[in-house]
Structures are given as C-alpha cells and as structure tokens.
N, C-alpha and C positions, 0 to 999 in steps of 0.2 A: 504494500500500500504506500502511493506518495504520501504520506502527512507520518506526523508525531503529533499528539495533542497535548500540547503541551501550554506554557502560556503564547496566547496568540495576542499583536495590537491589530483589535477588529477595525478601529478607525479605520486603518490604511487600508480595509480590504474591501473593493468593491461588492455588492449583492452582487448574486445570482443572476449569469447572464446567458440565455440559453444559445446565443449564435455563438459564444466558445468555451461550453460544456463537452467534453469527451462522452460520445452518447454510442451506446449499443444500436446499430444500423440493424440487424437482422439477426434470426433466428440460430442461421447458419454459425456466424460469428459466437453467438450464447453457447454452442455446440461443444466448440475450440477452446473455451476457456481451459486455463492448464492447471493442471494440481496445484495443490497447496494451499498457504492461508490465503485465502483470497475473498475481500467483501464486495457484494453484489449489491446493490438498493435499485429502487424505484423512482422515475418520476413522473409525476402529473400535474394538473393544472393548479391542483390544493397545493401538491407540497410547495411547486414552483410561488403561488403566489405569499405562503407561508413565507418562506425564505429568504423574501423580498425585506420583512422587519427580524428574523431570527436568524442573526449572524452564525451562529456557533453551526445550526441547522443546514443553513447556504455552506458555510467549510465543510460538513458533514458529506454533505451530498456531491459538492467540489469535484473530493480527495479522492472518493472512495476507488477502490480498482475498474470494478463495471459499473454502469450505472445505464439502465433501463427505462426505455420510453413506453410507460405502463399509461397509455390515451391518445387516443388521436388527434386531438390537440393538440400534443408536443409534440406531434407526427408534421401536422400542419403548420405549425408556429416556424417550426425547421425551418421547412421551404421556404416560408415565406419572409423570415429572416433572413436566408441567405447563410444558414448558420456553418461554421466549420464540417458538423457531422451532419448527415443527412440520412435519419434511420427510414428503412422503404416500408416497415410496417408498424403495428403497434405489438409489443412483448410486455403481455400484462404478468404480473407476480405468480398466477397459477400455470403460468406455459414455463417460465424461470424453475416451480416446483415440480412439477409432473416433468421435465426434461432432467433436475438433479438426478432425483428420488428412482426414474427408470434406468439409469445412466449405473448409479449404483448398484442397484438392485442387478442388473445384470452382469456386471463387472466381478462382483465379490461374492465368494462363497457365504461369506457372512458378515455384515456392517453394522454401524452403530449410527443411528441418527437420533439425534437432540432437536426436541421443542422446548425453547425458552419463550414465556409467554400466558395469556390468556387462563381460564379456570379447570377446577380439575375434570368439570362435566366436559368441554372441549378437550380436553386433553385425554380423557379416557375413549374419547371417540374417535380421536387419531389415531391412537393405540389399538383399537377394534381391527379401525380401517384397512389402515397399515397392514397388520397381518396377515390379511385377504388380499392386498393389489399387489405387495413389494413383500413378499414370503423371504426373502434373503436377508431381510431390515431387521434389527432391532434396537426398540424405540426406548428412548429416554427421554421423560420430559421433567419440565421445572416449573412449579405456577407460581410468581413473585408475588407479593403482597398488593393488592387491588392500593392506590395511594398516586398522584398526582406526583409526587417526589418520591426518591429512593434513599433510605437513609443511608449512610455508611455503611451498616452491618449489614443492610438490604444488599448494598452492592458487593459486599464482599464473599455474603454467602452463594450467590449467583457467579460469582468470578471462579468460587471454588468449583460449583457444581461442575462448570463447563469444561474446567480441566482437567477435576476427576475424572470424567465421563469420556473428556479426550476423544470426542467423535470424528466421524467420517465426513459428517454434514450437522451444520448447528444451524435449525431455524430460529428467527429471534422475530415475534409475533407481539408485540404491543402498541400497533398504529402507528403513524405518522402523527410529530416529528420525533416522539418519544425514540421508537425502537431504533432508530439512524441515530441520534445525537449518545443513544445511555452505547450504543455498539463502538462508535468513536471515540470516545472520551475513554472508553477501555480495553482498547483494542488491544494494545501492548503489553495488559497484563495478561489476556488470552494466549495460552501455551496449549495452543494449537495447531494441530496442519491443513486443515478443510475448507471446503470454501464453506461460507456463511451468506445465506441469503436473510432480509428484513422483509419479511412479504406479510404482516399487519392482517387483514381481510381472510385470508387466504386460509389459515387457521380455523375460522369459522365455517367456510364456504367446504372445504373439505371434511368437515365435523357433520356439516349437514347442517348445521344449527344457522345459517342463513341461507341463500338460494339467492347461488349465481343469476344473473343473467340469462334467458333462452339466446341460442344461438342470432337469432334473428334480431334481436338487443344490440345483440356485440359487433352484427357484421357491420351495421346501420350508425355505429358510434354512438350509443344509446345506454351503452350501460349505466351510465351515471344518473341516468334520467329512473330508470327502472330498480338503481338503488335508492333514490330519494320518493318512489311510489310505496317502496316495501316499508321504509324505516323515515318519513319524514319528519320526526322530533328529532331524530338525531344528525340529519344530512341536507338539514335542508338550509342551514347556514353554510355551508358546504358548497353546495352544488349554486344555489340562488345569490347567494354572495359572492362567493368566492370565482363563478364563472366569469360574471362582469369583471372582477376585478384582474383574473387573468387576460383577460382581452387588453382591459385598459394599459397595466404594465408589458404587456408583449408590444402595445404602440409604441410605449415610451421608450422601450426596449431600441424600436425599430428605427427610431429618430436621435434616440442618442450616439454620443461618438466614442463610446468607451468599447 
C-alpha cells in the first residue's frame, strides 16, 4: 500500500479528485490482482461526495492499492471528466466478493476467510452460507461492539482477532466511511498476507437479511433508487441529498484547475 498513517498536515492536501484517482477500469484487471497484503475499497457517489469534507476519508480512499468504481456514476463522471483512469464498467463490492471468495475456494484445498463486521445474526448467516457455495472456506468472523467510535481496547481487540486468525481473505463490513478510514489508520498493525476487501452492504445482501437489487435495477443504473424504495429512513438522505450534491461537486470538479 502507498501511505503510512501516520501524522498527516490535511491542510496541504487537496479533496478528492476523481479525474486523478487510480480507479479499477475493469473486471478483467480485478482478476490480476496479485497476492499479498493488498487493500481493495469502493467508490461511489456517497463516498465520493463524503470525502469532499472528510479529509482523513479522501486519504483513505487516495492510498488504498485498488480502488473500485462501485456506480455508474463514477463510470460516467470519468468520461466526462476526462479523468486519468477510465473504468469501461461498473464493479460493484458483490462482483469484488463472489470473484475473491470463488478465486479461493478453488485454489486451496482448504482456507480461512475472516468477517470483520456487522451482528452475530448476519454473521451466523455467512457462516451457513459459506458452507454450501465455497465448501473449501473456512469462516471466521468478529462482530465489534454496535458504537459510533471505537474505543482503544475496541481497536485493539479487533487488531488481535485479525492476526490470530491470520487469514487468507479479511472482509471488513461496517459501511462507508467507517470501514475505509478504522482499515487505514490500522493497516500497519495488520500482520497479514491477504488481500482485504471493505464491501459494507454486501455483508447483509449475502446474509439475505437485505435484497439486492433484481437484475433489471442494476442493468438500468437503478440500484440506488431501488435501495432507497426498500429502506427509505435510512437512504434517503443518501441517495436524495447526496445525489445532487455529487453532480454539483463533479461541476466544480470539472471547472477547477487543480
């Protein structure tokens, strides 16, 4: 990983600029990634307009090794930017997971994959699941304490877990900007080899305990719309705010000279 998180002076560093972000072009390229510690995240139209005021967030997401254009939004913002990378589709967090998860499961007579993340009802459902798709896998998970901040001993027990456990593949599942910024800020103490994906949603969506998108959502660029039908208390500042405001900063984007 380029970074150390170390002390950073956030003045000097500009936001999050999507015309020259290192962005995952295609599937293909997700395929090729190469062994080792290597961190994966996400982006879309939330995180990006998040990251706009959450400095620490925007380095998070910077740094990281891959980083994935999970909407078509940030598909189209490319182009229309003119940006350095120009990803030709969208690679949402569940095509990042079903492409580890089969990758391994086929490779290894027998592996260890880690959920850091979410409850133990979600988590026992992984564990089900798991069983039955990826028979090669076996699952370890960790459910941190439900809390807005992590205290010290929060983080230190979660540092231990991940090392004990010394897995093959570490999911770290507690939404955007949480699971990117607590994975950066502790990446160094992670004595690890694996690559680590943050894929937030995804957790739930293979638990069963939300429901993805039908296909015809997804093909249409619509998912977003059809997660703010299912769950509108909690998305709909999200998608309704937060949509406008990614339009507005991709202009400002567009017209500034930086």
């Amino acid at each position: 990983m380029r970074f150390s998180a170390t002390i950073i002076n956030y003045k000097r560093i500009n936001m999050l600029r999507l015309k020259n972000l290192s962005i995952v072009e295609s599937k293909e390229e997700l395929r090729k990634i190469p062994e080792g510690k290597v961190l994966i995240n996400t982006i879309y139209a939330y995180s990006y307009v998040v990251a706009q005021k959450d400095t620490f967030f925007a380095d998070a997401l910077r740094n990281c090794d891959y980083l994935m254009p999970d909407g078509a939004s940030i598909v189209k913002a490319c182009r229309w930017l003119n940006a350095k990378c120009q990803p030709q589709e969208r690679i949402p967090g569940w095509d990042l997971f079903m492409t580890e998860m089969q990758a391994l499961n086929n490779k290894a007579k027998r592996a260890r994959v880690m959920f850091l993340g979410s409850n133990e009802d979600v988590l026992t459902r992984i564990r089900e699941r798991v069983a039955v798709d990826f028979p090669s896998l076996d699952v370890v998970t960790y459910s941190p304490p439900y809390k807005k901040d992590f205290s010290d001993d929060d983080n230190l027990k979660m540092i231990q877990a991940i090392n004990e456990t010394n897995p093959d593949l570490l999911w770290i599942g507690m939404t955007a900007p949480k699971q990117e910024k607590w994975t950066y800020k502790h990446w160094d103490k992670l004595n690890i080899h694996c690559h680590v994906g943050t894929i937030g949603a995804v957790f739930d969506f293979y638990a069963g305990t939300s429901k993805r998108a039908p296909l015809w959502w997804q093909n249409h660029s619509l998912e977003w719309l059809y997660r703010l039908i299912q769950e509108p208390q909690r998305m709909w500042k999200r998608y309704l705010i937060g949509n406008p405001l990614f339009i507005w900063n991709i202009m400002k984007e567009a017209i500034s000279h930086n």
